[in-house]
N, CA, C and O atoms as a GROMACS GRO file, in nm:
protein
  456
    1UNK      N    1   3.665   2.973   4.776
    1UNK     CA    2   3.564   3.010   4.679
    1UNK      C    3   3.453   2.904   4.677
    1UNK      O    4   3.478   2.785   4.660
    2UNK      N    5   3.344   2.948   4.693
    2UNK     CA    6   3.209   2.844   4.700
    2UNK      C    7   3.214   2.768   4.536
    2UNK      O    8   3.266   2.805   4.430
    3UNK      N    9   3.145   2.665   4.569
    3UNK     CA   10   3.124   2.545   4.449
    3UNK      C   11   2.990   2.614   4.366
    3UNK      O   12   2.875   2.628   4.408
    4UNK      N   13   3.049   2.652   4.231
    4UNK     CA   14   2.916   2.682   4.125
    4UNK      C   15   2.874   2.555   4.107
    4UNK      O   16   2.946   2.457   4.091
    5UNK      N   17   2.703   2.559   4.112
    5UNK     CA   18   2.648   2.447   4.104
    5UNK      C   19   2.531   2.479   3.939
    5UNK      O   20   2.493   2.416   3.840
    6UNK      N   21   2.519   2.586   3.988
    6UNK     CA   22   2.386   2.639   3.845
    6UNK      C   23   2.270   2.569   3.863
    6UNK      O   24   2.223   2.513   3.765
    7UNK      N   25   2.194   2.558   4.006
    7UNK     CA   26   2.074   2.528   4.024
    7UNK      C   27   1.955   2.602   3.958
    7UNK      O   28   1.838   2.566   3.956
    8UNK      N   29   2.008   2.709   3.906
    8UNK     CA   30   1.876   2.704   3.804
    8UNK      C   31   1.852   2.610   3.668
    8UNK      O   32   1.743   2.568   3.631
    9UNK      N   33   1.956   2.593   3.617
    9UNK     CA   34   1.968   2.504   3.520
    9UNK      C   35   1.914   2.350   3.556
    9UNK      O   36   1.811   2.304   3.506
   10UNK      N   37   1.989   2.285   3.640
   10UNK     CA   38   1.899   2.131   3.741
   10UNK      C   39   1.823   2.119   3.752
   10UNK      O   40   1.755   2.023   3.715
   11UNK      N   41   1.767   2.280   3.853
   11UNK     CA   42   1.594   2.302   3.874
   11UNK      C   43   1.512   2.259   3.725
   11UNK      O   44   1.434   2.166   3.705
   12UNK      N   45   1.564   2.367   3.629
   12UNK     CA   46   1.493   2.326   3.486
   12UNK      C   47   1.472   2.174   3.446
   12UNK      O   48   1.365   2.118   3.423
   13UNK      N   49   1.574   2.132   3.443
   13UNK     CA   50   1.610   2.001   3.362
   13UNK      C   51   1.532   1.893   3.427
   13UNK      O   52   1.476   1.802   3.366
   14UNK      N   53   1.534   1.917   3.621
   14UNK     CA   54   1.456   1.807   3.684
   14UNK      C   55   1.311   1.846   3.611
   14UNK      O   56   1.259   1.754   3.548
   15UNK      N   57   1.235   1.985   3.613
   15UNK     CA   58   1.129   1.987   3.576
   15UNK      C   59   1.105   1.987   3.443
   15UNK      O   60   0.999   2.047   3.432
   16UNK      N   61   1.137   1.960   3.354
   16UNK     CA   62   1.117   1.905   3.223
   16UNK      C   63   1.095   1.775   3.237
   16UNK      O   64   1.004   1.734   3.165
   17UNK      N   65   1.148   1.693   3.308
   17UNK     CA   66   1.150   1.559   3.285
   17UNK      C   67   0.990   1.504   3.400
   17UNK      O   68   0.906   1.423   3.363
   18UNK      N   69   0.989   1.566   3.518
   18UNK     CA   70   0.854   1.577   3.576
   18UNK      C   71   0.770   1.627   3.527
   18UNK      O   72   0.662   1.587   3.572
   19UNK      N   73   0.760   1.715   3.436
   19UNK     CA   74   0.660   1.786   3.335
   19UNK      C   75   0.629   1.645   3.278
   19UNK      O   76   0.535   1.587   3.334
   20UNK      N   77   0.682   1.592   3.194
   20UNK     CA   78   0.695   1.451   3.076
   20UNK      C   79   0.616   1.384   3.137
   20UNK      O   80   0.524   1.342   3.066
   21UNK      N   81   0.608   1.330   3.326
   21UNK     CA   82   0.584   1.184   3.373
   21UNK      C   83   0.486   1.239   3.413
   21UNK      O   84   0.438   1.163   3.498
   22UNK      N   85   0.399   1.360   3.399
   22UNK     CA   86   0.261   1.371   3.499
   22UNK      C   87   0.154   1.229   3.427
   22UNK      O   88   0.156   1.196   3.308
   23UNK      N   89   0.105   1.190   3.490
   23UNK     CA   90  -0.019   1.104   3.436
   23UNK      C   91   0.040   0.960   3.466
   23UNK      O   92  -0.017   0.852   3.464
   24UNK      N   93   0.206   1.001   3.501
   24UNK     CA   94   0.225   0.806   3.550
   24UNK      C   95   0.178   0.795   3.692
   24UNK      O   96   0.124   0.875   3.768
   25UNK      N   97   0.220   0.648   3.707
   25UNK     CA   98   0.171   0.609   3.835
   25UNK      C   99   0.258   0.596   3.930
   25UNK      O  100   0.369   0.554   3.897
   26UNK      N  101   0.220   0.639   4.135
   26UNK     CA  102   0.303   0.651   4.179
   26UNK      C  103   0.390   0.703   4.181
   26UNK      O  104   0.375   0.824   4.164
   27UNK      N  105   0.497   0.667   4.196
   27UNK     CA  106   0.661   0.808   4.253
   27UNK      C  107   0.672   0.783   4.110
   27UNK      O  108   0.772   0.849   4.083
   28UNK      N  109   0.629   0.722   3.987
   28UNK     CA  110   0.695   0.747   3.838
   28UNK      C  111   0.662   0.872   3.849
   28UNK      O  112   0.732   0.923   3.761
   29UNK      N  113   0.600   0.961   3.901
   29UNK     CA  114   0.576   1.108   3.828
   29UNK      C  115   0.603   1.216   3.942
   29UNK      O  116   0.616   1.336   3.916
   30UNK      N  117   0.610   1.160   4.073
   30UNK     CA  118   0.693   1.289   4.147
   30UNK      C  119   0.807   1.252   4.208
   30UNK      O  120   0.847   1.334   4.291
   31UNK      N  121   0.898   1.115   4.187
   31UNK     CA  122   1.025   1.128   4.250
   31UNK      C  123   1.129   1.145   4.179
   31UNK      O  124   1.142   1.033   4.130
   32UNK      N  125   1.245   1.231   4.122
   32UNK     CA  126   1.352   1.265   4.019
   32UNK      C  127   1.363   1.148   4.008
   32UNK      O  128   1.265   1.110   3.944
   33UNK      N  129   1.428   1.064   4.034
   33UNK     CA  130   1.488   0.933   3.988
   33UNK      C  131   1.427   0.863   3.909
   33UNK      O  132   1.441   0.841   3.789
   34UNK      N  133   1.311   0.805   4.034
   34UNK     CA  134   1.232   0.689   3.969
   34UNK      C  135   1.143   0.782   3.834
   34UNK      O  136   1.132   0.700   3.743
   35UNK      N  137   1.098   0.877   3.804
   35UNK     CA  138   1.066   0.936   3.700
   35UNK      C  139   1.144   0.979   3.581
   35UNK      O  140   1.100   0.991   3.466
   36UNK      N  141   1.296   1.005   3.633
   36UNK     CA  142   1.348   0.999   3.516
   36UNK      C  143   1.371   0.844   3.453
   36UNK      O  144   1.366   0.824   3.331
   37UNK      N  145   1.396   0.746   3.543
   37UNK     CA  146   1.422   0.632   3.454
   37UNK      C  147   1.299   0.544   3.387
   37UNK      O  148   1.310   0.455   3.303
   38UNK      N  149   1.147   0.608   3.468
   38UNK     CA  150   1.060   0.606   3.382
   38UNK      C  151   1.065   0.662   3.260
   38UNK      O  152   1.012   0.604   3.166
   39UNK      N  153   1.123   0.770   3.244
   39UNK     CA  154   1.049   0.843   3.113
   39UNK      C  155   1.187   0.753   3.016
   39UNK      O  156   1.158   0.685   2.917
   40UNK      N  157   1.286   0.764   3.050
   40UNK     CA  158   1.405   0.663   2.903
   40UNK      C  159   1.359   0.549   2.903
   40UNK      O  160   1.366   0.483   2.799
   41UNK      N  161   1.305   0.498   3.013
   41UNK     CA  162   1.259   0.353   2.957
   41UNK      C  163   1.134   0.349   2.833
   41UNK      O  164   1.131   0.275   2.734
   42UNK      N  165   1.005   0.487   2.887
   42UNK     CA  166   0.936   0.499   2.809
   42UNK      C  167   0.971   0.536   2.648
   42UNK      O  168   0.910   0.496   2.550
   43UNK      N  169   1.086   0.626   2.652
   43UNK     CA  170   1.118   0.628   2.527
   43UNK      C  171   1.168   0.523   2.410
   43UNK      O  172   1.150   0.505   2.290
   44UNK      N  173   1.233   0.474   2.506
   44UNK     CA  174   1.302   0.341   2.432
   44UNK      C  175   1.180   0.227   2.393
   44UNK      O  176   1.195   0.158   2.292
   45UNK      N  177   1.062   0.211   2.475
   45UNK     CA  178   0.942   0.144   2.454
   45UNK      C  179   0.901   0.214   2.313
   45UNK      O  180   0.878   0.135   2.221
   46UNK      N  181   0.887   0.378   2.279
   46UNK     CA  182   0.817   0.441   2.186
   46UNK      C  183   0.920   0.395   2.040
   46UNK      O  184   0.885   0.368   1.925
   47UNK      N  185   1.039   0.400   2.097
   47UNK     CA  186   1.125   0.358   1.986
   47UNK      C  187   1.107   0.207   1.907
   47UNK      O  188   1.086   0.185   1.787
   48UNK      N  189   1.120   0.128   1.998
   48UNK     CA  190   1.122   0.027   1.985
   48UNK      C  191   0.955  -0.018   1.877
   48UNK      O  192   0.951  -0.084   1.773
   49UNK      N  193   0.830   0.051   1.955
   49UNK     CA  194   0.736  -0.046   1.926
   49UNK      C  195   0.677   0.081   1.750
   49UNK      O  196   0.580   0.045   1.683
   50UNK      N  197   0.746   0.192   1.717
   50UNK     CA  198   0.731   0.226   1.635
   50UNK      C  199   0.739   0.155   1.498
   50UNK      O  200   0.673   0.176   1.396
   51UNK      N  201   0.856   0.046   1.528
   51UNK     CA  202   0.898  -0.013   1.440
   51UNK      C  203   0.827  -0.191   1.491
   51UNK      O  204   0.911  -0.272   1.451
   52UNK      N  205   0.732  -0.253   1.548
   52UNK     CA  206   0.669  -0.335   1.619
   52UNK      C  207   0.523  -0.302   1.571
   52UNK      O  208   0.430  -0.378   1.546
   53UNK      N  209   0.528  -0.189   1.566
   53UNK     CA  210   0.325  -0.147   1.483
   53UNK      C  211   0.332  -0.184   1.381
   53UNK      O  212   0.241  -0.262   1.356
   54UNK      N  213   0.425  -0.160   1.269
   54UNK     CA  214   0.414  -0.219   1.138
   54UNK      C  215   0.427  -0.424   1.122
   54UNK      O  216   0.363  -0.487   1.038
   55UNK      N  217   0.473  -0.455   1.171
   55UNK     CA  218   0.455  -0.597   1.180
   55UNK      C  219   0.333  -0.634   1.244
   55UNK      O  220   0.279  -0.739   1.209
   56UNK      N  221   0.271  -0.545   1.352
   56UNK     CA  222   0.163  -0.582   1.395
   56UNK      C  223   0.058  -0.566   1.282
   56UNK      O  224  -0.004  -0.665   1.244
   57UNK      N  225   0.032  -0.417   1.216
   57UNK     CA  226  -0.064  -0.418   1.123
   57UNK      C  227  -0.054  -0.525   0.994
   57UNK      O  228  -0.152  -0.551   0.924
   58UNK      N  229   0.082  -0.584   0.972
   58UNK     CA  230   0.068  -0.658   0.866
   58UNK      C  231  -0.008  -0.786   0.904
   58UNK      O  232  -0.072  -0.844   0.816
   59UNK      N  233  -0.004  -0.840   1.049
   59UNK     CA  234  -0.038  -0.935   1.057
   59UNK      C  235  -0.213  -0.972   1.098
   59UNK      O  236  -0.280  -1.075   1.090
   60UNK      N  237  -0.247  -0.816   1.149
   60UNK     CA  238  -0.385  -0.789   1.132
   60UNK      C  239  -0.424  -0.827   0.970
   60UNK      O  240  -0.451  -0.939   0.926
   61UNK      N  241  -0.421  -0.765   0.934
   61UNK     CA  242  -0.415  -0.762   0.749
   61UNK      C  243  -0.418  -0.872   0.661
   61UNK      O  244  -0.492  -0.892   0.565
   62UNK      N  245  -0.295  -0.962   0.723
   62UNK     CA  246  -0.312  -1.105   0.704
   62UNK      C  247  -0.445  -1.190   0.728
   62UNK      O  248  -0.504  -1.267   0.652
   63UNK      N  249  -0.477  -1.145   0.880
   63UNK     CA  250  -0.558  -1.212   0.907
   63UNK      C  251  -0.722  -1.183   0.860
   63UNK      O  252  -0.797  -1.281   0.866
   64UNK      N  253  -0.776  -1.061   0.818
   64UNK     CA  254  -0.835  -1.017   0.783
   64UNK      C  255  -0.874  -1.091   0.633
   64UNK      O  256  -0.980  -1.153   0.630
   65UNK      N  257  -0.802  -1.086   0.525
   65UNK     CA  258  -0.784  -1.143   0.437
   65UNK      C  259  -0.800  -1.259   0.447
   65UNK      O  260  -0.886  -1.309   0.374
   66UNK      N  261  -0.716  -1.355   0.549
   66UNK     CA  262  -0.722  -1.514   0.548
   66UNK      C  263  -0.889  -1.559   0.575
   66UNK      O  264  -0.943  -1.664   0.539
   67UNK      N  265  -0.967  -1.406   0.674
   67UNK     CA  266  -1.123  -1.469   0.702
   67UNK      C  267  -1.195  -1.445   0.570
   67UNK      O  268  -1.274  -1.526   0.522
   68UNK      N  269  -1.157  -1.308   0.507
   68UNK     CA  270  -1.267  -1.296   0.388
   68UNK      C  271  -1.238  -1.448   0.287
   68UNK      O  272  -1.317  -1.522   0.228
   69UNK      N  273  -1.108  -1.451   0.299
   69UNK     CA  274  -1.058  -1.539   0.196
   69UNK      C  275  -1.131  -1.670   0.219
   69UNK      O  276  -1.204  -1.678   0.120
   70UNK      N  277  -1.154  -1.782   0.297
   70UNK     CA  278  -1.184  -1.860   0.365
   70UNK      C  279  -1.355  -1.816   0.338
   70UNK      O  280  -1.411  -1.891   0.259
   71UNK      N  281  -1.412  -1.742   0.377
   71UNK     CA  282  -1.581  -1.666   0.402
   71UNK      C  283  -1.569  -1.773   0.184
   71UNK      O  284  -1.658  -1.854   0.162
   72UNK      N  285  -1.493  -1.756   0.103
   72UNK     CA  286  -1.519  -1.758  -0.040
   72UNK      C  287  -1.464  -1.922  -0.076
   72UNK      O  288  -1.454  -1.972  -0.188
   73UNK      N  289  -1.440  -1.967   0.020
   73UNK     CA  290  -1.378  -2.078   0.025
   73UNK      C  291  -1.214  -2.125  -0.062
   73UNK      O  292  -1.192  -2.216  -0.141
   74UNK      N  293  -1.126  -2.024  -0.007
   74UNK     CA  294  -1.029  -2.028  -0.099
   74UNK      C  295  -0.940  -2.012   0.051
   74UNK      O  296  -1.014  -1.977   0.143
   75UNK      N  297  -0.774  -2.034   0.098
   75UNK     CA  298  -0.731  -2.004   0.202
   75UNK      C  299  -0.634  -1.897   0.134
   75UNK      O  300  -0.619  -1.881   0.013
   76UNK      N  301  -0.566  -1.819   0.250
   76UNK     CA  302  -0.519  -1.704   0.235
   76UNK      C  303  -0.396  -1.703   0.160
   76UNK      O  304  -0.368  -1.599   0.101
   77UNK      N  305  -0.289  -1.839   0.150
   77UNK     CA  306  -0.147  -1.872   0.109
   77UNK      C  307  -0.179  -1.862  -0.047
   77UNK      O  308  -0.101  -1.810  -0.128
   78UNK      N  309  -0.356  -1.941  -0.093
   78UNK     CA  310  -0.364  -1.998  -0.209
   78UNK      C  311  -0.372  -1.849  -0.316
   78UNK      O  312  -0.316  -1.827  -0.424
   79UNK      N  313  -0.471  -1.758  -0.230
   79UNK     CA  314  -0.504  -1.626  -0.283
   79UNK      C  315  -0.429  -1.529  -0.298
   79UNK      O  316  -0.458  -1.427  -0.361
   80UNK      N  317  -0.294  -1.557  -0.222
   80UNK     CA  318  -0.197  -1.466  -0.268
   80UNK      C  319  -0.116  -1.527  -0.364
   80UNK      O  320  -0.071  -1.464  -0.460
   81UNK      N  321  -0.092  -1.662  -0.343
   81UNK     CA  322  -0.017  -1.755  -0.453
   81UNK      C  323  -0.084  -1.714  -0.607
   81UNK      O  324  -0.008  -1.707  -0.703
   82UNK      N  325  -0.201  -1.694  -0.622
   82UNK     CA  326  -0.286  -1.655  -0.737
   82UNK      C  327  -0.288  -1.485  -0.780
   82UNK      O  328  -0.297  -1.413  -0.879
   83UNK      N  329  -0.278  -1.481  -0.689
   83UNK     CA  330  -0.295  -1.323  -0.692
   83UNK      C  331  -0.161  -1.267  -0.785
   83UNK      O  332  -0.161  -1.188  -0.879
   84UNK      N  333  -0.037  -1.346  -0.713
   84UNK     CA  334   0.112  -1.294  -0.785
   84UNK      C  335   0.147  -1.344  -0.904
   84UNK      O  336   0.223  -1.284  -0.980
   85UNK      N  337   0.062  -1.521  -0.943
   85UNK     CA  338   0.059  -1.570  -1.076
   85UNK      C  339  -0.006  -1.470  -1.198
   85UNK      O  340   0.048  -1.445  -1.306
   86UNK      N  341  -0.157  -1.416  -1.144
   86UNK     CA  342  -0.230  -1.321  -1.213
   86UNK      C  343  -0.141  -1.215  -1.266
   86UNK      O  344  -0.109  -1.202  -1.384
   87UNK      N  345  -0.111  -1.154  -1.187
   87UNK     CA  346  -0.065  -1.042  -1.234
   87UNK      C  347  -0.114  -0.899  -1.180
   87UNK      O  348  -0.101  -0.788  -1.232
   88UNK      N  349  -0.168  -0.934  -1.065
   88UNK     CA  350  -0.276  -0.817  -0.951
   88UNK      C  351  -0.173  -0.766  -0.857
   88UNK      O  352  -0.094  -0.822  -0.782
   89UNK      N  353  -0.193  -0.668  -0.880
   89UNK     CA  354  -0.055  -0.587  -0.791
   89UNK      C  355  -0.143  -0.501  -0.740
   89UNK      O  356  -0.201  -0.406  -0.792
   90UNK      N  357  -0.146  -0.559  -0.600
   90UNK     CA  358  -0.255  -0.514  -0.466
   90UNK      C  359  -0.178  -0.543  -0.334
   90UNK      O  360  -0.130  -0.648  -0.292
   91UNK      N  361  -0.180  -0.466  -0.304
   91UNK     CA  362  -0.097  -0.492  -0.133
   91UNK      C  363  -0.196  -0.526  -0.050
   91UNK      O  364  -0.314  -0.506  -0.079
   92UNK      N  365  -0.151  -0.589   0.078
   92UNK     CA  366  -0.204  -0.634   0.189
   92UNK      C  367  -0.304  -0.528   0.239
   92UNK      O  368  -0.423  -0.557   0.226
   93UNK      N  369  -0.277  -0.434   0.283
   93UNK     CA  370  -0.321  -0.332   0.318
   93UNK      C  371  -0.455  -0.310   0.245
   93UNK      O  372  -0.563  -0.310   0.304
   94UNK      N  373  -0.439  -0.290   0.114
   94UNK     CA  374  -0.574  -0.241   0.032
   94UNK      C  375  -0.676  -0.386   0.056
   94UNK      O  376  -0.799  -0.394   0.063
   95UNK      N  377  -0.572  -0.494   0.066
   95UNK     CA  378  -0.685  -0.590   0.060
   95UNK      C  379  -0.753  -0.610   0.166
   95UNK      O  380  -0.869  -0.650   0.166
   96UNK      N  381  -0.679  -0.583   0.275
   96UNK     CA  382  -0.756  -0.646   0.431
   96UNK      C  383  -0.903  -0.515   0.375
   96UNK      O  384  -1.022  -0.544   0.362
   97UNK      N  385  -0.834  -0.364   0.349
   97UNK     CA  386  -0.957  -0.253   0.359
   97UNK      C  387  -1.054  -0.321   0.292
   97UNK      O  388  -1.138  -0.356   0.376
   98UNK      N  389  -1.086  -0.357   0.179
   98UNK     CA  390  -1.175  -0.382   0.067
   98UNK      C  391  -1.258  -0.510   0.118
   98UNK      O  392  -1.379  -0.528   0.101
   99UNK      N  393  -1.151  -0.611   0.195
   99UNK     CA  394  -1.218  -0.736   0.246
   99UNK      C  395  -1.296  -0.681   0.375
   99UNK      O  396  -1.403  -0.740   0.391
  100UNK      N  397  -1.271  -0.593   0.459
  100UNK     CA  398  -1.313  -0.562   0.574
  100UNK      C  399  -1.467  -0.455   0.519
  100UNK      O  400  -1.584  -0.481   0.545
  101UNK      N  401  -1.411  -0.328   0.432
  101UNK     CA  402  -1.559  -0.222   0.374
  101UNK      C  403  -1.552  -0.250   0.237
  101UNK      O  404  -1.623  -0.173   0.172
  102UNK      N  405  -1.508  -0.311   0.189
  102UNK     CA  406  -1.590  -0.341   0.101
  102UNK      C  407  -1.611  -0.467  -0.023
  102UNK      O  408  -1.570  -0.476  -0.138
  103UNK      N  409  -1.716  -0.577   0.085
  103UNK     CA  410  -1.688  -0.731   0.038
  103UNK      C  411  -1.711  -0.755  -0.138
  103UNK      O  412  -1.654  -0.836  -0.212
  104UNK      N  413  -1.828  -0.641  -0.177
  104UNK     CA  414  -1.843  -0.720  -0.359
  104UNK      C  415  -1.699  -0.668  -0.432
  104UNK      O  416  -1.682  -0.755  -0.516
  105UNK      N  417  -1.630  -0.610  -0.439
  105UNK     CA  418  -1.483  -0.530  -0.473
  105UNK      C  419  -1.396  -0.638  -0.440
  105UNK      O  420  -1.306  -0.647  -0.524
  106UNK      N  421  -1.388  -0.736  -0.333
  106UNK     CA  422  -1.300  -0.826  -0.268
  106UNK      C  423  -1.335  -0.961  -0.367
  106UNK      O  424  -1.251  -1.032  -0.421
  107UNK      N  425  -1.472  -0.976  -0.375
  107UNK     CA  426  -1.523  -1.063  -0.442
  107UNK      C  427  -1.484  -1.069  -0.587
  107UNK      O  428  -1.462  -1.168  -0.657
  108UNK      N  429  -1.477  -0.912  -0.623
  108UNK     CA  430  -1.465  -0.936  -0.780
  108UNK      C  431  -1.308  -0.937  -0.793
  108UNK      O  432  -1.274  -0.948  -0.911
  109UNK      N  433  -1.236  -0.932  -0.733
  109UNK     CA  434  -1.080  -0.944  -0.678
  109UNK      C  435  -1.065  -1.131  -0.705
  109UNK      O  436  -0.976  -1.186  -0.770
  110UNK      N  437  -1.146  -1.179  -0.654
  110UNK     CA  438  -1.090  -1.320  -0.617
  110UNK      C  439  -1.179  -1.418  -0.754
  110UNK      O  440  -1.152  -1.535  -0.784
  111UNK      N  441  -1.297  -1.323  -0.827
  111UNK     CA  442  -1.326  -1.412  -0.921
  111UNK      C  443  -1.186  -1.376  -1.030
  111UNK      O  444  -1.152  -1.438  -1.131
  112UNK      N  445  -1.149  -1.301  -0.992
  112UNK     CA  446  -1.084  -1.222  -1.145
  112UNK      C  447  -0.939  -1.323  -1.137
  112UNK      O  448  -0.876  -1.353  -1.239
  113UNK      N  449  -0.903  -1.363  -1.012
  113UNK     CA  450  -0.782  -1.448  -0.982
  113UNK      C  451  -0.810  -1.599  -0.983
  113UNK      O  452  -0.719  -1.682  -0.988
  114UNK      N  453  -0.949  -1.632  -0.977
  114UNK     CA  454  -0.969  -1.766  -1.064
  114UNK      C  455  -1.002  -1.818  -1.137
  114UNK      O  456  -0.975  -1.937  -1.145
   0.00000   0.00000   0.00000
């Protein structure tokens, strides 16, 4: 009795995963192998840096703040140190925005905290 193999099913599965790698480079996108272990590596990259963007934006944010902060002559440790004494419950986020579009709002932020 011949060996069921179900090459239509393989056929599929190889081309799903060559579907995924068009646009890489080299045999990443037409050789089975080297394209499939492109695309799990790529996933595991998407996994990984999903959770790597948020530390990145905080530290944009930081820094954003530390220049407006500094532009007023105050440094960034001191303005949050003040900020949490005050009683201003403002996240990083709103502040880098406000320090970045929109400086008199940032300004009246940092007279109000000294």
């Amino acid at each position: 009795m011949p060996k069921a193999v179900n090459s239509v099913a393989s056929k599929q599965r190889r081309k799903k995963i060559l579907n995924r790698t068009k646009g890489y480079f080299g045999r990443r996108k037409n050789v089975w192998t080297v394209a499939k272990n492109a695309y799990e590596k790529g996933l595991t990259y998407a996994y990984r840096d999903r959770r790597k963007k948020k530390s990145a934006f905080r530290a944009l944010w930081i820094q954003r703040i530390n220049a407006a902060a500094r532009a007023h002559g105050m440094s960034y440790s001191e303005l949050m140190g003040k900020l949490g004494k005050s009683g201003v419950e403002i996240n990083r986020k709103v502040l880098a925005d406000l320090a970045m579009n929109d400086p008199e709002a940032f300004e009246a932020i940092l007279k109000k905290v000294r």
